[in-house]
C-alpha positions as CSV (number, residue, x, y, z in Angstrom):
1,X,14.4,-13.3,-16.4
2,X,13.3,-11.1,-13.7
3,X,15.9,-10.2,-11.2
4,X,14.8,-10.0,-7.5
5,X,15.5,-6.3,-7.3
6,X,12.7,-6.0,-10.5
7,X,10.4,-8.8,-8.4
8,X,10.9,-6.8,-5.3
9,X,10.1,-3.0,-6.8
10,X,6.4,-5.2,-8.9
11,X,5.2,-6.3,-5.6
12,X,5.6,-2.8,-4.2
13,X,4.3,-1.4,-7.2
14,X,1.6,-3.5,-7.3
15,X,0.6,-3.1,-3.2
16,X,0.4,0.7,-3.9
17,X,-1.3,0.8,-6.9
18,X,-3.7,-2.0,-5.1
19,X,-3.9,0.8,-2.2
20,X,-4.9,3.7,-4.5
21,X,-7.9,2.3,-6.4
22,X,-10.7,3.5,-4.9
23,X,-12.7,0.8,-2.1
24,X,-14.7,-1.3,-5.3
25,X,-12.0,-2.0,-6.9
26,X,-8.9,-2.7,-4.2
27,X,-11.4,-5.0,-2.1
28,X,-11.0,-7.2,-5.7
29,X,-7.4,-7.0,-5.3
30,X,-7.7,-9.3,-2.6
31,X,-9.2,-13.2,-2.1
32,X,-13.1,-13.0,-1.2
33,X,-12.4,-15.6,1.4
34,X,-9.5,-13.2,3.6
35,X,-10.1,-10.1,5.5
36,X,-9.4,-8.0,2.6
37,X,-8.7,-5.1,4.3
38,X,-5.9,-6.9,6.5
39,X,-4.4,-8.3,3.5
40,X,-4.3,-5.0,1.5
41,X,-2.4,-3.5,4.6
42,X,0.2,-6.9,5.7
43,X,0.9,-6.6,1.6
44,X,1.9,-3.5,1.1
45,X,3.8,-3.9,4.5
46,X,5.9,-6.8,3.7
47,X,6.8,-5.5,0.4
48,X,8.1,-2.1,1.8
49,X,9.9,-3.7,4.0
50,X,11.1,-6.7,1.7
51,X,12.0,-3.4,-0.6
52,X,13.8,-0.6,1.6
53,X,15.9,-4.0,3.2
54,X,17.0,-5.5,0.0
55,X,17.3,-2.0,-2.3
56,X,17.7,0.8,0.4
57,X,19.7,3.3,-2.0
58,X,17.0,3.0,-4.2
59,X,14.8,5.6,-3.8
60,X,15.2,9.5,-2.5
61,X,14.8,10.9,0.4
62,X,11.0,12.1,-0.7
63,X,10.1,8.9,-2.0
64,X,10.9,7.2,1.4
65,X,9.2,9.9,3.1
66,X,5.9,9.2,1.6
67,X,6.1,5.5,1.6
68,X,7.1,5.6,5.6
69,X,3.8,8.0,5.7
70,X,1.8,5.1,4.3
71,X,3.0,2.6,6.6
72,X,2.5,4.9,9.7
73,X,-0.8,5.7,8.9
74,X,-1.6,1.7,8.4
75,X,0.4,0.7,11.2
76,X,-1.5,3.3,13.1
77,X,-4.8,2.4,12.2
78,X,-3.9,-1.5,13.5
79,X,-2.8,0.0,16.6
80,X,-5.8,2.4,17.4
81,X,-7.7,-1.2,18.2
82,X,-10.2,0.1,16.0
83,X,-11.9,-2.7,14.5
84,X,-14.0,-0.6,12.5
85,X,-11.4,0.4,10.2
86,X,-10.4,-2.9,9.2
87,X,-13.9,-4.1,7.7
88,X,-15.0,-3.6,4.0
89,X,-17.2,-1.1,4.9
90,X,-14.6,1.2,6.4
91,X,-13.1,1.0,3.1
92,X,-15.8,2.2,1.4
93,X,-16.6,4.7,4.0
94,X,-14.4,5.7,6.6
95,X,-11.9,8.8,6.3
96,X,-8.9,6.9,7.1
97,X,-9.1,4.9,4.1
98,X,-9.5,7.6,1.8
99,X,-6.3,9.0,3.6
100,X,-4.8,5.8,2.7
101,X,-5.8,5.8,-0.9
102,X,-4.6,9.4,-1.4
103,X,-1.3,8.7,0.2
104,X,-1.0,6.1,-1.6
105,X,-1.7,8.0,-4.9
106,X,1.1,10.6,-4.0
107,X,3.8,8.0,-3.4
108,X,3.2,6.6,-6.6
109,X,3.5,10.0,-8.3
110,X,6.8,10.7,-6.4
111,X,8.1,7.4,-7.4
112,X,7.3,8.4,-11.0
113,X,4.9,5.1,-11.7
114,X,1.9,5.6,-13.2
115,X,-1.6,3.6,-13.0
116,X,-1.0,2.2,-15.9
117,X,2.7,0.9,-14.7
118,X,1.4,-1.3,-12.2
């Protein structure tokens, strides 16, 4: 049986993984029918916080560091009211959203999961 803490740390695992893939394959990730982009961001989101709420000793100081620079770039990106950045174009294309996939890459290297793990 899977306890929440495992449940909690999959869906985190598998929104940064999701975030790291490069633009082909995280628009998959996601329903054709949603604005993928939005979901990609609003998952990883809720599972940060689901996970730093519910497990917050669970990680270093590092680790938190580069999943909190994730979620400010995102929640920066939502805020600039740049609706260019949040189509699936912009994911292909845009600089932002190769910042977010290399973030993304790092925290899951400094949280020791691999591809592979996800």
């Amino acid at each position: 049986m899977v306890t929440d803490s495992q449940s909690l740390l999959g869906d985190l695992r598998s929104t940064l993984y999701a975030l790291s893939l490069e633009a082909t394959e995280v628009l998959e990730t996601q329903p054709e029918e949603s604005r993928r982009p939005d979901e990609l961001a609003l998952s990883f989101g809720d599972a940060l916080v689901a996970v730093l709420g519910g497990l917050p000793d669970e990680f270093t100081g590092a680790q938190v560091l580069a999943l909190n620079d994730l979620a400010t770039l995102l929640r920066e990106m939502s805020s600039a009211e740049r609706s260019e950045l949040w189509t699936e174009e912009a994911v292909h294309n845009h600089p932002k959203w190769r910042e977010v996939r290399n973030l993304a890459r790092e925290a899951l290297q400094k949280l020791g999961w691999a591809h592979h793990d996800a």
